[in-house]
PDB file with one MODEL, atoms N, CA, C and O in Angstrom:
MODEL        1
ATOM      1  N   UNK A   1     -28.758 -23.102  79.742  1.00  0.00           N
ATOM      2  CA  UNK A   1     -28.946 -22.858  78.321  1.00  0.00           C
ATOM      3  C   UNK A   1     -27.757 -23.411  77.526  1.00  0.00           C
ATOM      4  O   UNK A   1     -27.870 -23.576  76.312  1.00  0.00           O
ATOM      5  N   UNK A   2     -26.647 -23.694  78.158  1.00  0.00           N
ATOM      6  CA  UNK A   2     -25.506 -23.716  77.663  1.00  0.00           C
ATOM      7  C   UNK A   2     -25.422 -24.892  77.302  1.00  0.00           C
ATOM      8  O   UNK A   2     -24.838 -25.142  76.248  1.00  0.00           O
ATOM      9  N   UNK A   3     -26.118 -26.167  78.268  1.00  0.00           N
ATOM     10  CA  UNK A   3     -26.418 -27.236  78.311  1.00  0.00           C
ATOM     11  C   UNK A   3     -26.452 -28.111  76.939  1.00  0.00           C
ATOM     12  O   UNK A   3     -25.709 -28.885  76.336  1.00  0.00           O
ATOM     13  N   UNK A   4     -27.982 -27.434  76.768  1.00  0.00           N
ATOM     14  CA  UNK A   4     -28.633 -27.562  75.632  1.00  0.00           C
ATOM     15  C   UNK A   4     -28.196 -27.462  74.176  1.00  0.00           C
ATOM     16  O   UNK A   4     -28.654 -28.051  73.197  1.00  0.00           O
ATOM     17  N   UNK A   5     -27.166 -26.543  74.265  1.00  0.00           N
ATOM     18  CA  UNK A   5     -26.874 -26.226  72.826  1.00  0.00           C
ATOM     19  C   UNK A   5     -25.642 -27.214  72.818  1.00  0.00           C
ATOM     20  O   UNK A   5     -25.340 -27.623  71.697  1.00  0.00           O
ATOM     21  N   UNK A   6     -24.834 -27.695  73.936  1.00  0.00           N
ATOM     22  CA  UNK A   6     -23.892 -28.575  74.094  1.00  0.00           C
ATOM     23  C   UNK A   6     -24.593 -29.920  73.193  1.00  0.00           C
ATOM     24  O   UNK A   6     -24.518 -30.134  71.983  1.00  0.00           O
ATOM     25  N   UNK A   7     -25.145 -30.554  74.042  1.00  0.00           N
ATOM     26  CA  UNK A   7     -26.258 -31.627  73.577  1.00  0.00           C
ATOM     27  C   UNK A   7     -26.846 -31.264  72.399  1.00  0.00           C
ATOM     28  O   UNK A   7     -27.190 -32.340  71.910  1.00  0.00           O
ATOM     29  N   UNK A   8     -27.117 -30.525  71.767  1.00  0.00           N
ATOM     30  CA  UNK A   8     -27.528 -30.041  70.433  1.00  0.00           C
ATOM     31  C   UNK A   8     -26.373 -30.654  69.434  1.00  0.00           C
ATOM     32  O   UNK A   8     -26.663 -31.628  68.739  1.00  0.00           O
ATOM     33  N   UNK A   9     -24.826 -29.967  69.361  1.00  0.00           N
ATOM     34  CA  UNK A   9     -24.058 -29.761  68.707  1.00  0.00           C
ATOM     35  C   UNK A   9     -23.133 -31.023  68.987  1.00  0.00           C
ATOM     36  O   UNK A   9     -22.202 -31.101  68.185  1.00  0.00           O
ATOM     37  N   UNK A  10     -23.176 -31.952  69.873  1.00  0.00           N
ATOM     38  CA  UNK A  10     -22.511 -33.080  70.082  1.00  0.00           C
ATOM     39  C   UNK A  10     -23.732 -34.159  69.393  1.00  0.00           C
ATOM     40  O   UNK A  10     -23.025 -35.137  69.152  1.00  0.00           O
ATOM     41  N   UNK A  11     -24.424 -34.346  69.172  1.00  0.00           N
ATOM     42  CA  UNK A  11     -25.419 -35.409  68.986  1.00  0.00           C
ATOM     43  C   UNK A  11     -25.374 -35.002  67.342  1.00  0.00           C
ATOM     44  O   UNK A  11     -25.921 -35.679  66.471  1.00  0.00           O
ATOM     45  N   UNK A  12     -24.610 -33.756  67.095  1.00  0.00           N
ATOM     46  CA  UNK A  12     -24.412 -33.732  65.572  1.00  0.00           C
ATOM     47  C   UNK A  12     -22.691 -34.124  64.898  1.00  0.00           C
ATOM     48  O   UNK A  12     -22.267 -34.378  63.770  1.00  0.00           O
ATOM     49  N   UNK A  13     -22.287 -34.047  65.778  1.00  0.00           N
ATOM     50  CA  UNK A  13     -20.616 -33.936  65.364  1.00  0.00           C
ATOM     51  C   UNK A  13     -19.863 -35.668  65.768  1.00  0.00           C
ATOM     52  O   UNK A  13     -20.290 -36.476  66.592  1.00  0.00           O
ATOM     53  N   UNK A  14     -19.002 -35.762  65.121  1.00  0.00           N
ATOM     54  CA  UNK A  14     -18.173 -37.201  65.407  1.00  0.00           C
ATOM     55  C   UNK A  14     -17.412 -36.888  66.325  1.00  0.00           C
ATOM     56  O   UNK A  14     -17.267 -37.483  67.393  1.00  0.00           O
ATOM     57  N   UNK A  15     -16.835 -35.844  65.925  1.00  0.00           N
ATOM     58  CA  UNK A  15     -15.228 -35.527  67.478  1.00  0.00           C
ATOM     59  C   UNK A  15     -15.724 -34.593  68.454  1.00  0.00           C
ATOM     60  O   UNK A  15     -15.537 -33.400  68.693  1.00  0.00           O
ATOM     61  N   UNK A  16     -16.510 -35.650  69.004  1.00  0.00           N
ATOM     62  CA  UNK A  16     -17.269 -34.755  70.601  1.00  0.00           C
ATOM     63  C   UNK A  16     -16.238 -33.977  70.895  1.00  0.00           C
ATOM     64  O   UNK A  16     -16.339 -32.766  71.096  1.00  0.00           O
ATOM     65  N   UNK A  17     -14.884 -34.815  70.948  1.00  0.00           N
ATOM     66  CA  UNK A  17     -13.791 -33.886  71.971  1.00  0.00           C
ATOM     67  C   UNK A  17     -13.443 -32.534  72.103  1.00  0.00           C
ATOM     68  O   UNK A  17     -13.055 -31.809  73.018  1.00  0.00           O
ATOM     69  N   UNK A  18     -13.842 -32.354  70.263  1.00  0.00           N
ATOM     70  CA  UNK A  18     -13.285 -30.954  69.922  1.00  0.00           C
ATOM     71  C   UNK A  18     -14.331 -29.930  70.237  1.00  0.00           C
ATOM     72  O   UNK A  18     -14.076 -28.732  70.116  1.00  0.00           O
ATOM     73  N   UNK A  19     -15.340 -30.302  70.582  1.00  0.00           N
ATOM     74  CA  UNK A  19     -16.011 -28.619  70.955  1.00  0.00           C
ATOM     75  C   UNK A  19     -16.019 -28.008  71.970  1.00  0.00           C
ATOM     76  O   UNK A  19     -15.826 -28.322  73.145  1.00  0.00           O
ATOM     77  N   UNK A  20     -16.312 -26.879  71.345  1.00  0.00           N
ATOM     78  CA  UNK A  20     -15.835 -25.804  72.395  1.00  0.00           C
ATOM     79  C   UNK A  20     -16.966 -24.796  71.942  1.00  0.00           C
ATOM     80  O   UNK A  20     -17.221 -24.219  70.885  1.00  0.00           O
ATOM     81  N   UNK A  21     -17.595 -24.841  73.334  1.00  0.00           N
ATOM     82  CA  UNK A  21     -18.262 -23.298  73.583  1.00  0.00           C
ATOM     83  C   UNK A  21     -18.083 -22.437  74.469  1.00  0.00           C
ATOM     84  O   UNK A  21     -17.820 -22.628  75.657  1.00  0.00           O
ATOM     85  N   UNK A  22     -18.273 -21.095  73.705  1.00  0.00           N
ATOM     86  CA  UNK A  22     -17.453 -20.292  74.826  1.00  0.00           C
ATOM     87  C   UNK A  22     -19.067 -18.948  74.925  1.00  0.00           C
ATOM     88  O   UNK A  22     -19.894 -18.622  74.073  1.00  0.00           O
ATOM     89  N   UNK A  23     -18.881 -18.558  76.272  1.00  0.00           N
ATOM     90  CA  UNK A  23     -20.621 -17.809  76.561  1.00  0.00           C
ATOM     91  C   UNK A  23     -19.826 -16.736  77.163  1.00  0.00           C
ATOM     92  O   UNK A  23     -18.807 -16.772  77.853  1.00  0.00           O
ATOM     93  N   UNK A  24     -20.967 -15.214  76.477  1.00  0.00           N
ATOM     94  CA  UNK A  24     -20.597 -14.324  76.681  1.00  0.00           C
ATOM     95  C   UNK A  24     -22.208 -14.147  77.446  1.00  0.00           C
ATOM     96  O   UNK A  24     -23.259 -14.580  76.975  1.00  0.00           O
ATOM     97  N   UNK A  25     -22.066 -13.494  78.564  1.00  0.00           N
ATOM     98  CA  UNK A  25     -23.172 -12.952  79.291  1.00  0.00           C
ATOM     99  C   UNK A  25     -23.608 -11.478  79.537  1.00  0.00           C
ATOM    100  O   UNK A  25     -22.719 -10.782  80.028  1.00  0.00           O
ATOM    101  N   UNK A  26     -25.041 -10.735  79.247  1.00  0.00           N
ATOM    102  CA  UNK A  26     -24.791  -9.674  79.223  1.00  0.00           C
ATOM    103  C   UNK A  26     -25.549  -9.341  79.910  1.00  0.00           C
ATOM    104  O   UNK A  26     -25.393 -10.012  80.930  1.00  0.00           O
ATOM    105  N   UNK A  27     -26.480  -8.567  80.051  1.00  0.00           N
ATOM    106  CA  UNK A  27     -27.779  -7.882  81.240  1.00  0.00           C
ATOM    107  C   UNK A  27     -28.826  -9.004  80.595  1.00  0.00           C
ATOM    108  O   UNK A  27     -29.148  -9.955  81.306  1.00  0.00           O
ATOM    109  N   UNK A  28     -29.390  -8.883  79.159  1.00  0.00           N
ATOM    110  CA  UNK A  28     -30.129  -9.131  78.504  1.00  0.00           C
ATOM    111  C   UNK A  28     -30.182 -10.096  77.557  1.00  0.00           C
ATOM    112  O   UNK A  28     -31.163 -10.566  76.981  1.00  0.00           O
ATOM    113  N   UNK A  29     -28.763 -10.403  77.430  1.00  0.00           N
ATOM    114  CA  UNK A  29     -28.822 -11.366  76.154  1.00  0.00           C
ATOM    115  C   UNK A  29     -27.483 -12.476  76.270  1.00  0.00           C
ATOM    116  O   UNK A  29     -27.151 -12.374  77.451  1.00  0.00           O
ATOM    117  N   UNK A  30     -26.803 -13.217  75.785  1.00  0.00           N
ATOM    118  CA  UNK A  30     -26.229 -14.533  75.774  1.00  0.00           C
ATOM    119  C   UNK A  30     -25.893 -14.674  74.473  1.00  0.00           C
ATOM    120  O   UNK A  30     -26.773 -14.846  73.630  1.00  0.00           O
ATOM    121  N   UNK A  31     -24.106 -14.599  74.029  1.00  0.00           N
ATOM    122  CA  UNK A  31     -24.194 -14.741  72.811  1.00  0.00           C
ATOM    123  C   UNK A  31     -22.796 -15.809  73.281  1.00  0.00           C
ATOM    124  O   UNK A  31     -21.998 -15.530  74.176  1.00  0.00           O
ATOM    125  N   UNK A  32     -22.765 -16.976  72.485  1.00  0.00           N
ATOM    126  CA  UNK A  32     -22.104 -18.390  71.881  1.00  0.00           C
ATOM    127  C   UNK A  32     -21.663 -18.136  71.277  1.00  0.00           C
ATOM    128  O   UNK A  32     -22.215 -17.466  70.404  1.00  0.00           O
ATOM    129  N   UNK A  33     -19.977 -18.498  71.166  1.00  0.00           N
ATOM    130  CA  UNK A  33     -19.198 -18.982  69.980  1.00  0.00           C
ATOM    131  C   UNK A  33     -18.896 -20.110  69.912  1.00  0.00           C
ATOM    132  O   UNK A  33     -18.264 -20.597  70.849  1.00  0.00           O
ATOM    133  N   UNK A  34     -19.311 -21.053  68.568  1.00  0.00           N
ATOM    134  CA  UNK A  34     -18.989 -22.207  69.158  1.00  0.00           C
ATOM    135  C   UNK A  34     -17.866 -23.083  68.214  1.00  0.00           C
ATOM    136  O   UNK A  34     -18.067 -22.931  67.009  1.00  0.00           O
ATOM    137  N   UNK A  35     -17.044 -23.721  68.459  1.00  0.00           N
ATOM    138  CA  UNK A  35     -16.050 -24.226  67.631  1.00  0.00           C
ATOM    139  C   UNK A  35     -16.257 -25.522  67.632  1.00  0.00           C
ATOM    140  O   UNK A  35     -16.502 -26.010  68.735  1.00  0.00           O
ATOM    141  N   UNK A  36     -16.226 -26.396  66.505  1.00  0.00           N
ATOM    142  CA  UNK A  36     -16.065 -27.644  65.969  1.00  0.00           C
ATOM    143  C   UNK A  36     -14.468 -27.918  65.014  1.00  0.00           C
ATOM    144  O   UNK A  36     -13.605 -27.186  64.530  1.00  0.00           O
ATOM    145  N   UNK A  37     -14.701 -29.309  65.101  1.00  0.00           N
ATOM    146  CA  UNK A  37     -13.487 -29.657  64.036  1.00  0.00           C
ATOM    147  C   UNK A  37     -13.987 -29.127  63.029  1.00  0.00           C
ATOM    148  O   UNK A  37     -15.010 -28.444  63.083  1.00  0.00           O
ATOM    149  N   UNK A  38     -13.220 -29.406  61.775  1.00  0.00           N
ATOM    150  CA  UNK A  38     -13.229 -28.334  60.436  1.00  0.00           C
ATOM    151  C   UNK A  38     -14.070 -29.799  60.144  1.00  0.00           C
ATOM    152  O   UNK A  38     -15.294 -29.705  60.053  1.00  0.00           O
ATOM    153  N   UNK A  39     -13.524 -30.972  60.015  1.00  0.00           N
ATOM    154  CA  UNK A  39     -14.423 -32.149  59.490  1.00  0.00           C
ATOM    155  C   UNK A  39     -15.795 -32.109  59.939  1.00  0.00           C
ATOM    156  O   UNK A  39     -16.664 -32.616  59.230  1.00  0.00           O
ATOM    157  N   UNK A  40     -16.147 -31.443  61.275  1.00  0.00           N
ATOM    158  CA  UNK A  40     -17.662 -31.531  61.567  1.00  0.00           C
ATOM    159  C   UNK A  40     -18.563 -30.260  61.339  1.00  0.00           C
ATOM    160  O   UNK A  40     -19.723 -30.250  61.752  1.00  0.00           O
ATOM    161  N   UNK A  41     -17.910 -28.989  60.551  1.00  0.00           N
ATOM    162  CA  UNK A  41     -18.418 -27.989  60.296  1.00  0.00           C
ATOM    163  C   UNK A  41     -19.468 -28.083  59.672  1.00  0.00           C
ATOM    164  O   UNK A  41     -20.497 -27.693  60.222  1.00  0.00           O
ATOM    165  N   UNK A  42     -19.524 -28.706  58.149  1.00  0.00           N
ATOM    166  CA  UNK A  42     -20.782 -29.236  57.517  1.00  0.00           C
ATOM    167  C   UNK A  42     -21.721 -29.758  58.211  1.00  0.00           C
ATOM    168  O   UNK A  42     -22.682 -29.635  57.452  1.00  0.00           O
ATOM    169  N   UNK A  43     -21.949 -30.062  58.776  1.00  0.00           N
ATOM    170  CA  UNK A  43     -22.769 -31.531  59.387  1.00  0.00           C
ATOM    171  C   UNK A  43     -23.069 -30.197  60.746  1.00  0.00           C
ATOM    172  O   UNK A  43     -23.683 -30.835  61.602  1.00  0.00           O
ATOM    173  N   UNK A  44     -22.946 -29.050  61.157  1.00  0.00           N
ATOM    174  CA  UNK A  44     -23.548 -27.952  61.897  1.00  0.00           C
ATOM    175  C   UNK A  44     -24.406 -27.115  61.489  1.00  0.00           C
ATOM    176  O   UNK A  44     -25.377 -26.700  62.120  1.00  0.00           O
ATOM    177  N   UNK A  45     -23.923 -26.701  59.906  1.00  0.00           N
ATOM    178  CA  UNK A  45     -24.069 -26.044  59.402  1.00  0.00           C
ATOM    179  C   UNK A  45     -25.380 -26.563  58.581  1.00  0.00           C
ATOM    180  O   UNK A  45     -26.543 -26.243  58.828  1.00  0.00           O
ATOM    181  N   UNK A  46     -24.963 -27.367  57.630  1.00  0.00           N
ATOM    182  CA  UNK A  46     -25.898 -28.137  56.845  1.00  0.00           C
ATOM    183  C   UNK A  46     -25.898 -27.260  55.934  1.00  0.00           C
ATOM    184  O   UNK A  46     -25.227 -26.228  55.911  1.00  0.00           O
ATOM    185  N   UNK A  47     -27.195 -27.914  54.587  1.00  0.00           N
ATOM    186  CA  UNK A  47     -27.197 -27.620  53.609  1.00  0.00           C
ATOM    187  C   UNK A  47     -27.796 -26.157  53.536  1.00  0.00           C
ATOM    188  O   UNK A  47     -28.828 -25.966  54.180  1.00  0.00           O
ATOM    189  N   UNK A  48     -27.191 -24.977  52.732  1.00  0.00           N
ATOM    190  CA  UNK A  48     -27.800 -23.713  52.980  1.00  0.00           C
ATOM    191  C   UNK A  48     -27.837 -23.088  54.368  1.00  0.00           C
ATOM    192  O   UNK A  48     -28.123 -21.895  54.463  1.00  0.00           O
ATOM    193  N   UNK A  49     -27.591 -23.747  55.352  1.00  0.00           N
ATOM    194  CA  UNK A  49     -27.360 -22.753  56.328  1.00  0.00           C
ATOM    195  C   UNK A  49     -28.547 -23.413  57.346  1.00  0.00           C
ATOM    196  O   UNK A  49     -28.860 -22.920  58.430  1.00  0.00           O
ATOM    197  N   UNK A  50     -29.153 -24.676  56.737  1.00  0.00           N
ATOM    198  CA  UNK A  50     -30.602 -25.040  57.194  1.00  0.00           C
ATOM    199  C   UNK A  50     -30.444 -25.044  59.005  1.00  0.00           C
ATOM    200  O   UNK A  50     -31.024 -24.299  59.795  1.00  0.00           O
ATOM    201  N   UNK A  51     -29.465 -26.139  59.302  1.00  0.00           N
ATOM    202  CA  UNK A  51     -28.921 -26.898  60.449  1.00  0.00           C
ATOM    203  C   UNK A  51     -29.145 -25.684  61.638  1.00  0.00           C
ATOM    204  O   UNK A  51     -29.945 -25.456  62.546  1.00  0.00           O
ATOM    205  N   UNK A  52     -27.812 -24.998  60.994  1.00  0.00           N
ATOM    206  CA  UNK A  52     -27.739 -23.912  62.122  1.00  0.00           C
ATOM    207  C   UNK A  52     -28.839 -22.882  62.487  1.00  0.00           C
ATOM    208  O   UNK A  52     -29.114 -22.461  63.610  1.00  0.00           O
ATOM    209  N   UNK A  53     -29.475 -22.527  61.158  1.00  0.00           N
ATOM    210  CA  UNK A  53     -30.863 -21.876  61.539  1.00  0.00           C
ATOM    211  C   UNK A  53     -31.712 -22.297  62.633  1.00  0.00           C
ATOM    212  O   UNK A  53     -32.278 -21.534  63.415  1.00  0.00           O
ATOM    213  N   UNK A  54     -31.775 -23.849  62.638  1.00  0.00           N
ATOM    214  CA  UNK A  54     -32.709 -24.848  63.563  1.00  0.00           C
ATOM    215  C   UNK A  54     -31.991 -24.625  64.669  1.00  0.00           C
ATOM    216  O   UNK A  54     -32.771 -24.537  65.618  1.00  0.00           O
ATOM    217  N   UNK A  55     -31.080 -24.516  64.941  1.00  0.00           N
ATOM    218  CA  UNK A  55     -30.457 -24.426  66.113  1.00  0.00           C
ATOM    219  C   UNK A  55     -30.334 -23.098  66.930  1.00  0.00           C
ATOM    220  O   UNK A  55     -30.327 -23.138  68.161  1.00  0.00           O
ATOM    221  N   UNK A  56     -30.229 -21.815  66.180  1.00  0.00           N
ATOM    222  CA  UNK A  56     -30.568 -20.503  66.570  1.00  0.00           C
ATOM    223  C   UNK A  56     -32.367 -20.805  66.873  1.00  0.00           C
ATOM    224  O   UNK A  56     -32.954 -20.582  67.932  1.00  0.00           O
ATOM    225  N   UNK A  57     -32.858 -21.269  65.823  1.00  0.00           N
ATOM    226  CA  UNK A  57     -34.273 -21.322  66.248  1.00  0.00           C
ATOM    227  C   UNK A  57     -35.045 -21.563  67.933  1.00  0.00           C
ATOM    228  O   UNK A  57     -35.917 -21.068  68.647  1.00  0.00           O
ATOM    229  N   UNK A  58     -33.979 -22.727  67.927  1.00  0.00           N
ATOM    230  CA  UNK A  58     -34.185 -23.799  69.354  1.00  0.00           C
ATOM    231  C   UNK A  58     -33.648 -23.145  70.854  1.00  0.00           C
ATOM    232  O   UNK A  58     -33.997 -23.089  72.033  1.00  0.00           O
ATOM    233  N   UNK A  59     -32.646 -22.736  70.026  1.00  0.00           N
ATOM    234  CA  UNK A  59     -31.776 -21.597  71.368  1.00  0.00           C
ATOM    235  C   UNK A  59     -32.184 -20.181  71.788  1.00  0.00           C
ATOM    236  O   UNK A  59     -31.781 -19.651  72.823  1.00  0.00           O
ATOM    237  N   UNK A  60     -33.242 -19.452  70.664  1.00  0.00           N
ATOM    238  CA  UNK A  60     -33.854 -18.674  71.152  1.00  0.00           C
ATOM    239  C   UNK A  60     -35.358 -18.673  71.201  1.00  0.00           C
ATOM    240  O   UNK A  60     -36.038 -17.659  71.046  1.00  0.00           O
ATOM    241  N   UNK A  61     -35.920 -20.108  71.469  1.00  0.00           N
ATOM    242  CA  UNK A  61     -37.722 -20.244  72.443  1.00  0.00           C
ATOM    243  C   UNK A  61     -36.700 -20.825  74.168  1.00  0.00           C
ATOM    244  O   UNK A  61     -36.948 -20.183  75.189  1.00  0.00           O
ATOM    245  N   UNK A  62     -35.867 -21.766  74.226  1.00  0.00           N
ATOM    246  CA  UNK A  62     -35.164 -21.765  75.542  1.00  0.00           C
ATOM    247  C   UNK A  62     -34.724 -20.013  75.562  1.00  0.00           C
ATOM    248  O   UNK A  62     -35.676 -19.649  76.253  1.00  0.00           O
ATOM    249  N   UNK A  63     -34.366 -19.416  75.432  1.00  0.00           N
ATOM    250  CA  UNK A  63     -33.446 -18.120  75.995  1.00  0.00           C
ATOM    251  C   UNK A  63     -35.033 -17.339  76.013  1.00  0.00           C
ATOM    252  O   UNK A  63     -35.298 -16.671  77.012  1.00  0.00           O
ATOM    253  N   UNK A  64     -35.732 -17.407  75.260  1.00  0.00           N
ATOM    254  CA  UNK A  64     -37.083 -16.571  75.681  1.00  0.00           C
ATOM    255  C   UNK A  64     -38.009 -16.759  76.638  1.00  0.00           C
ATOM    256  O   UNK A  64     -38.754 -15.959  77.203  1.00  0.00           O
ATOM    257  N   UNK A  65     -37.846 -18.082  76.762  1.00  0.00           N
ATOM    258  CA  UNK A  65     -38.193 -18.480  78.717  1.00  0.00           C
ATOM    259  C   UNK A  65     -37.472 -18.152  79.738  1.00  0.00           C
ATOM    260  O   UNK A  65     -37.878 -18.397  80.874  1.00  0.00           O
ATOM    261  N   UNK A  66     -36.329 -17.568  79.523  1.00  0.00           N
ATOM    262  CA  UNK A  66     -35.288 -17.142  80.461  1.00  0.00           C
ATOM    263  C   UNK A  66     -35.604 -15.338  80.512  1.00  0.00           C
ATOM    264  O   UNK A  66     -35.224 -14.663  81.468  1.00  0.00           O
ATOM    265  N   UNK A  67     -36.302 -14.781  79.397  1.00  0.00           N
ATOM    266  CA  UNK A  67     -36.014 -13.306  79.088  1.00  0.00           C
ATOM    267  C   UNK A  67     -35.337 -12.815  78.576  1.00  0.00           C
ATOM    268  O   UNK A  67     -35.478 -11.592  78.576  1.00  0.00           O
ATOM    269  N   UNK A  68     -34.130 -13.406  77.780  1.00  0.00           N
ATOM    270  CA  UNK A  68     -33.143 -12.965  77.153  1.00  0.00           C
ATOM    271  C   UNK A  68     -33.031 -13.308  76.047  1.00  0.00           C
ATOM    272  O   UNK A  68     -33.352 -14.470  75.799  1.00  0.00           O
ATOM    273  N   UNK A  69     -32.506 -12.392  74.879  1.00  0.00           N
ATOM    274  CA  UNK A  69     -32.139 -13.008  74.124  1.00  0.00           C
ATOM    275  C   UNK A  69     -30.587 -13.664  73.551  1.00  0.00           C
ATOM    276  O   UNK A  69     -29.465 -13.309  73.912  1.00  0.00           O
ATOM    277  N   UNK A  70     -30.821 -14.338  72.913  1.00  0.00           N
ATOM    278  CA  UNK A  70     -29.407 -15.093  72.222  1.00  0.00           C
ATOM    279  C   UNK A  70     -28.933 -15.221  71.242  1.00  0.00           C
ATOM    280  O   UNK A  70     -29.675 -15.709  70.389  1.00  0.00           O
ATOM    281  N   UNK A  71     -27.499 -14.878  70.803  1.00  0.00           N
ATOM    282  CA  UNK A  71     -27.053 -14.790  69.475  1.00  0.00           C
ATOM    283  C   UNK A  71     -25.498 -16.224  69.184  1.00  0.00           C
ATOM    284  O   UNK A  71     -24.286 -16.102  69.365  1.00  0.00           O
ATOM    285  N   UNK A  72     -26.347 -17.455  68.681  1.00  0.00           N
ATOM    286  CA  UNK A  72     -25.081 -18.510  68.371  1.00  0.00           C
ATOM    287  C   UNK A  72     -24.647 -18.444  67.496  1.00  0.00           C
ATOM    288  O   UNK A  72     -25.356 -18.652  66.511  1.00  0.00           O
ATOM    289  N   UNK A  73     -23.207 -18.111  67.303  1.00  0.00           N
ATOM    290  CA  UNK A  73     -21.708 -18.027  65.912  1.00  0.00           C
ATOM    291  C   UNK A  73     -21.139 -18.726  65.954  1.00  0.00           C
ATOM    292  O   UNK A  73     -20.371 -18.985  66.880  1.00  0.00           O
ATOM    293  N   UNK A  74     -21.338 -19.485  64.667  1.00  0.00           N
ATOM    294  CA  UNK A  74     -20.443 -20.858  64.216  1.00  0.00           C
ATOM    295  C   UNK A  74     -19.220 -20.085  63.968  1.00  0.00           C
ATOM    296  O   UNK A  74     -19.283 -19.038  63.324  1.00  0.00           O
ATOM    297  N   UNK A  75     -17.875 -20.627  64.535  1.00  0.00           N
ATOM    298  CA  UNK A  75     -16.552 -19.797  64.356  1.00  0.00           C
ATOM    299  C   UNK A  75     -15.503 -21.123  64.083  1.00  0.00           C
ATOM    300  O   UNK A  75     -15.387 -22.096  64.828  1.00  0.00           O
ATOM    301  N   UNK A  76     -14.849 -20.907  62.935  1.00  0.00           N
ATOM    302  CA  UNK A  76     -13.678 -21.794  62.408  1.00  0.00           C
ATOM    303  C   UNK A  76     -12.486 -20.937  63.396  1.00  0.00           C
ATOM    304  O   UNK A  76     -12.222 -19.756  63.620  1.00  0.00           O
ATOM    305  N   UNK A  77     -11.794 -22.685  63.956  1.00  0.00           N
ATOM    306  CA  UNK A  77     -10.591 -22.624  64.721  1.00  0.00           C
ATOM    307  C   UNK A  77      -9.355 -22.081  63.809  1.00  0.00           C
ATOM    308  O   UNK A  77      -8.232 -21.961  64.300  1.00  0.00           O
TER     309      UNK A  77
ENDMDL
END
């Protein structure tokens, strides 16, 4: 799952180098923090919040084939 949201959030950002996700695992659920450069925050986020919605969207039909659910937090370094 972790995969995925990797490949998600790099195919959006310029400084591949800088991300960082970090996975918390629980009985039931999977929650992401994920860090970008400050320059690639917008461009995650998008306009209104659109981006990242699509991306919680996407990360929880994968995590609902798994049984779990998932909670991804955009977090400034």
């Amino acid at each position: 799952m972790k995969d995925v949201l990797e490949l998600i959030i790099a195919s959006l950002v310029d400084n591949k180098d800088q991300i960082s996700i970090e996975e918390t695992l629980n009985e039931k659920s999977v929650e992401y923090k994920v860090k970008v450069a400050e320059s690639d925050m917008g461009k995650v986020i998008g306009k209104q919040g659109r981006v990242a919605k699509s991306i919680r969207t996407v990360m929880k039909s994968v995590a609902g084939k798994e049984g779990k659910k998932v909670n991804v937090e955009f977090v400034e370094e």
